[in-house]
C-alpha positions as CSV (number, residue, x, y, z in Angstrom):
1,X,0.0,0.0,0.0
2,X,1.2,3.2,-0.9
3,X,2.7,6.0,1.8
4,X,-0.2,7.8,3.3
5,X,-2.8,5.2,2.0
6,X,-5.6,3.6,3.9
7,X,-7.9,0.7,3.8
8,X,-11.5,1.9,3.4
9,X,-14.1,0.5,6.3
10,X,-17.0,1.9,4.2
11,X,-17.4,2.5,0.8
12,X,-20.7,3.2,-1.1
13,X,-20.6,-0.4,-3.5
14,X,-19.0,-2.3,-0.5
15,X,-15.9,-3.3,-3.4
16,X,-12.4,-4.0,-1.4
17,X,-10.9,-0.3,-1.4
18,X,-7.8,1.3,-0.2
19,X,-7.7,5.4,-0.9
20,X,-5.7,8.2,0.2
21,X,-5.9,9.3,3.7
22,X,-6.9,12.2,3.5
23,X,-10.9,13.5,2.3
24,X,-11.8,16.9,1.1
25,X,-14.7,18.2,0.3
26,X,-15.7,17.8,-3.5
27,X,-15.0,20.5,-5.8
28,X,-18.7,20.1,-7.2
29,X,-20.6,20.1,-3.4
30,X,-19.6,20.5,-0.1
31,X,-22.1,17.8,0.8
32,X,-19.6,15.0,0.0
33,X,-16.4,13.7,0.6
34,X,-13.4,13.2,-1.8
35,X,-10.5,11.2,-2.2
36,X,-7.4,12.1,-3.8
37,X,-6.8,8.9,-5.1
38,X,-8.7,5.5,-4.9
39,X,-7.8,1.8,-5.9
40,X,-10.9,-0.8,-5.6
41,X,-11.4,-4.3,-6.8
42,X,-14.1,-6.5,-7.7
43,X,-15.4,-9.7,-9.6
44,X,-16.5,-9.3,-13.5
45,X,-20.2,-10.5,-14.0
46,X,-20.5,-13.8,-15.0
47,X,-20.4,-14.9,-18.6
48,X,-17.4,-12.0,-18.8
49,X,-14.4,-13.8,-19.7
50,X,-12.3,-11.4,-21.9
51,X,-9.8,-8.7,-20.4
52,X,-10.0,-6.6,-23.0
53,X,-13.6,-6.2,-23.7
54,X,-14.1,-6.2,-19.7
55,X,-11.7,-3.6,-19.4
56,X,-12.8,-1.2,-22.6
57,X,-16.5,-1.7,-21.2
58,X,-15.7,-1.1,-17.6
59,X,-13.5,2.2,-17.7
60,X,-16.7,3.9,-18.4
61,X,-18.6,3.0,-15.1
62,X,-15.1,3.4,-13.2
63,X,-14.9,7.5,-15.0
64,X,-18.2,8.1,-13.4
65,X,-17.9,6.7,-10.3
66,X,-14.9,8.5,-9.4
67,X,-15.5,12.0,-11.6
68,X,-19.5,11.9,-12.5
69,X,-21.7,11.9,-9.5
70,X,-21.8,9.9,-6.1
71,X,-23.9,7.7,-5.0
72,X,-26.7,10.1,-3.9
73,X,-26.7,11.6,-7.4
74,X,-24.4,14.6,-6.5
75,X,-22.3,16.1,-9.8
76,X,-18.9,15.2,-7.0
77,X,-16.8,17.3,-9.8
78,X,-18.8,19.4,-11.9
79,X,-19.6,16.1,-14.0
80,X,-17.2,14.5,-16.8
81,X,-17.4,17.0,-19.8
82,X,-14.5,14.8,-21.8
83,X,-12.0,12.6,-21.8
84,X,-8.5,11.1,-23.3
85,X,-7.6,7.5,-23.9
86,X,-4.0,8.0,-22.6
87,X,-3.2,3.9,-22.7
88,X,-5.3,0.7,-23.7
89,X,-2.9,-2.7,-24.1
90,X,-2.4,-6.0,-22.7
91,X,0.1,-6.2,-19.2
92,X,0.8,-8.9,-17.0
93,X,-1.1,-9.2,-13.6
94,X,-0.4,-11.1,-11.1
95,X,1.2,-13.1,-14.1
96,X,-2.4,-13.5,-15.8
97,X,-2.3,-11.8,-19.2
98,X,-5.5,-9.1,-18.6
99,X,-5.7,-5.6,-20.5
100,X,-5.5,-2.3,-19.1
101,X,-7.7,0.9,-20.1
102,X,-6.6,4.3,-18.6
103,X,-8.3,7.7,-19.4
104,X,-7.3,11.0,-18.3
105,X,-11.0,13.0,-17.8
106,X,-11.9,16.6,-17.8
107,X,-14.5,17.7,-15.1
108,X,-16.9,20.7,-14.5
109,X,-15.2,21.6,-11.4
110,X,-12.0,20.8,-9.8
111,X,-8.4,19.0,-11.5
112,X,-10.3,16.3,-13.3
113,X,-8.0,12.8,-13.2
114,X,-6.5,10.0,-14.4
115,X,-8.9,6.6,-14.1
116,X,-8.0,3.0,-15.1
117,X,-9.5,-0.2,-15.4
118,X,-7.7,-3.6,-15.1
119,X,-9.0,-6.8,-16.1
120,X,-7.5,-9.8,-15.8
121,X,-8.3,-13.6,-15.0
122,X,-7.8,-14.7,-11.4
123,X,-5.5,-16.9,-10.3
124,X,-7.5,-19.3,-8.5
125,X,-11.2,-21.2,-9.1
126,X,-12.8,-20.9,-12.2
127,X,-10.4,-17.9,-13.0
128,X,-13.2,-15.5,-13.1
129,X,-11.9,-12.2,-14.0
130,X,-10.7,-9.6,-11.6
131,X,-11.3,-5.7,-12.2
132,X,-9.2,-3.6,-10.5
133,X,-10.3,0.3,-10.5
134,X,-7.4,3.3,-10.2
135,X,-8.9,6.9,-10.2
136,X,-6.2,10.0,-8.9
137,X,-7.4,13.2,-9.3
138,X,-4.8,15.0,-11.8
139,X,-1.9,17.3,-11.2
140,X,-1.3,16.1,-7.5
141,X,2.5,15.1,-7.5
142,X,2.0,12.9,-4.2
143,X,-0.4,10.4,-7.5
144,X,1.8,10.5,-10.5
145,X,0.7,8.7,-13.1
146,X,3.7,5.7,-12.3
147,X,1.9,5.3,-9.5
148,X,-0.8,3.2,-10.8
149,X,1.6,1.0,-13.1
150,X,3.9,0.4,-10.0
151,X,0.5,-1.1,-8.1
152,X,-1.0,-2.5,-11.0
153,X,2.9,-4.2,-11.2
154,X,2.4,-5.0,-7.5
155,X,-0.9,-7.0,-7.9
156,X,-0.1,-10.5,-6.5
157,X,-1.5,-14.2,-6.6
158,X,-3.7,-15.7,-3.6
159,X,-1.1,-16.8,-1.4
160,X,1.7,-15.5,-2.6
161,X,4.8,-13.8,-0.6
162,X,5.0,-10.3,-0.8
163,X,8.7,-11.0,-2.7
164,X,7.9,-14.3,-4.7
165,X,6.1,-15.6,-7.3
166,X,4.3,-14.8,-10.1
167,X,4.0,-11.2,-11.6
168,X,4.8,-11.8,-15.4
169,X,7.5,-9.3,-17.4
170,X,6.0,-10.2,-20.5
171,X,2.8,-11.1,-21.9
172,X,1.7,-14.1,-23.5
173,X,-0.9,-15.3,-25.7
């Protein structure tokens, strides 16, 4: 876990979360908390087997979860009014070949940010695919970009040690 990063007790879509410390009040109401940066995972739906079409498909929800409106329906940023496909290619996960989607989004109100979806098969059971979910809001240097490869690089097996075992270099078919 990144240097002044926390595990989340509550979240709104109860998804395993770690985020940035520190909240501040949303550029787009003061009736709701932000983060600087968020990482969340969860299981694809069933009869989703592809990383890459899971990924492309997913990056959309992820952008408005993090940048659109909360939970309650609040514009959190002003709303998304564009966005930039900075990266969209296969990389190795938890040495799983899955595909990786990152946009950088423009918002009403506030920095906008950087948001990325992961896909990628799991590593144990029916290999159900894994997304994993990266949102930073932009220009903070404490969240550079590198960040999110360096934990997406990070991502390990079930079971594996925290210096062994498994995280691919390359990616096969």
């Amino acid at each position: 876990m990144p240097d002044g990063w926390e595990k989340a007790k509550n979240t709104s879509d109860d998804a395993p979360t770690i985020r940035t410390a520190v909240s501040y009040d949303c550029p787009g109401t003061s009736a709701s908390f932000c983060y600087r940066g968020t990482v969340s995972t969860r299981t694809a739906r069933a009869g989703q087997s592809d990383p890459k079409a899971i990924a492309e498909a997913d990056i959309t929800t992820a952008a408005d979860k993090a940048y659109e409106e909360d939970v309650l329906g609040r514009r959190t940023h002003g709303g998304i009014t564009s966005h930039q496909v900075l990266k969209a290619e296969p990389v190795a996960v938890a040495g799983r070949t899955g595909y990786l989607v990152r946009w950088r989004v423009v918002t009403g109100k506030g920095p906008g940010g950087v948001v990325q979806s992961v896909a990628f098969p799991s590593t144990v059971g029916s290999e159900t695919p894994v997304i994993v979910r990266l949102a930073f809001d932009a220009d903070r240097p404490e969240l550079p970009v590198s960040l999110m490869d360096t934990i997406t690089r990070s991502i390990r097996p079930v079971g594996d040690s925290a210096t062994s075992g498994g995280v691919g270099s390359s990616i096969g078919p």
